[in-house]
C-alpha positions as CSV (number, residue, x, y, z in Angstrom):
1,X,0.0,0.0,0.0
2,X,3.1,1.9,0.5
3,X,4.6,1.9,-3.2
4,X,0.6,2.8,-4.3
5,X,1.0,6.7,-2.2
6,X,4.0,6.8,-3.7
7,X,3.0,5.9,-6.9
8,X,-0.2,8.6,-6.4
9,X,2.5,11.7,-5.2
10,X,4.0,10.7,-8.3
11,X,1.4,11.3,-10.2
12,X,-0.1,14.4,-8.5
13,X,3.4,15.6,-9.1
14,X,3.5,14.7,-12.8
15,X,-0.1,16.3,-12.9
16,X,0.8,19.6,-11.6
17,X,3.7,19.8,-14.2
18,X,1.4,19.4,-16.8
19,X,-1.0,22.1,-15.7
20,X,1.6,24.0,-15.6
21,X,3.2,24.1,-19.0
22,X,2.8,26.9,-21.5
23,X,0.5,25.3,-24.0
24,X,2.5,27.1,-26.6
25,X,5.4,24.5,-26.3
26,X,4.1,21.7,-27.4
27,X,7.2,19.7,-26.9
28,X,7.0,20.3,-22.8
29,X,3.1,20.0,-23.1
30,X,3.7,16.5,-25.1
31,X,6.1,15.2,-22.6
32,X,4.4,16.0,-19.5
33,X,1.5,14.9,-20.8
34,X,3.2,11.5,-21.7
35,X,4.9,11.2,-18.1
36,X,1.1,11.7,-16.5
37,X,-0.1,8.3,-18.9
38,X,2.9,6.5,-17.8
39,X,2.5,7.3,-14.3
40,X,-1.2,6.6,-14.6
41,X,-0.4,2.9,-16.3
42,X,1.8,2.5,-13.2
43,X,-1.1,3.5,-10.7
44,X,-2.7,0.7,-12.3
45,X,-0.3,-1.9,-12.4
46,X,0.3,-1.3,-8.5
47,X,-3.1,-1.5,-7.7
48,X,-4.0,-4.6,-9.4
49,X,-0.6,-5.9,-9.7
50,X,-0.8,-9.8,-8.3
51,X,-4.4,-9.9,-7.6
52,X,-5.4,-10.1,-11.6
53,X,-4.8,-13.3,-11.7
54,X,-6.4,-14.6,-10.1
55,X,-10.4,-14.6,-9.4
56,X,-10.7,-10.9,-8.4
57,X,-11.7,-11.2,-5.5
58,X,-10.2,-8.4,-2.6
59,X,-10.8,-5.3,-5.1
């Protein structure tokens, strides 16, 4: 549960960034906005990580 706050401060981090970027670069915009997907695919995998396999049950 540990690694999934760190995962979300992460994120909330990454998020910020991105609100944050001149939408006139669009190089910055397009890489924040790339490091807020990844980070959001990691969320993911953290939270469901072992327990997909098997019958879902604990979600």
């Amino acid at each position: 549960m540990l690694e999934l706050g760190r995962v979300i401060l992460r994120l909330e981090k990454a998020r910020r960034e991105l609100l944050n970027t001149d939408p006139g670069d669009k190089e910055k915009l397009l890489a924040a906005s790339r490091k807020v997907d990844e980070l959001i695919v990691e969320y993911y995998r953290t939270k469901l990580g072992p327990k997909t396999a098997g019958s879902g049950a604990g979600r």
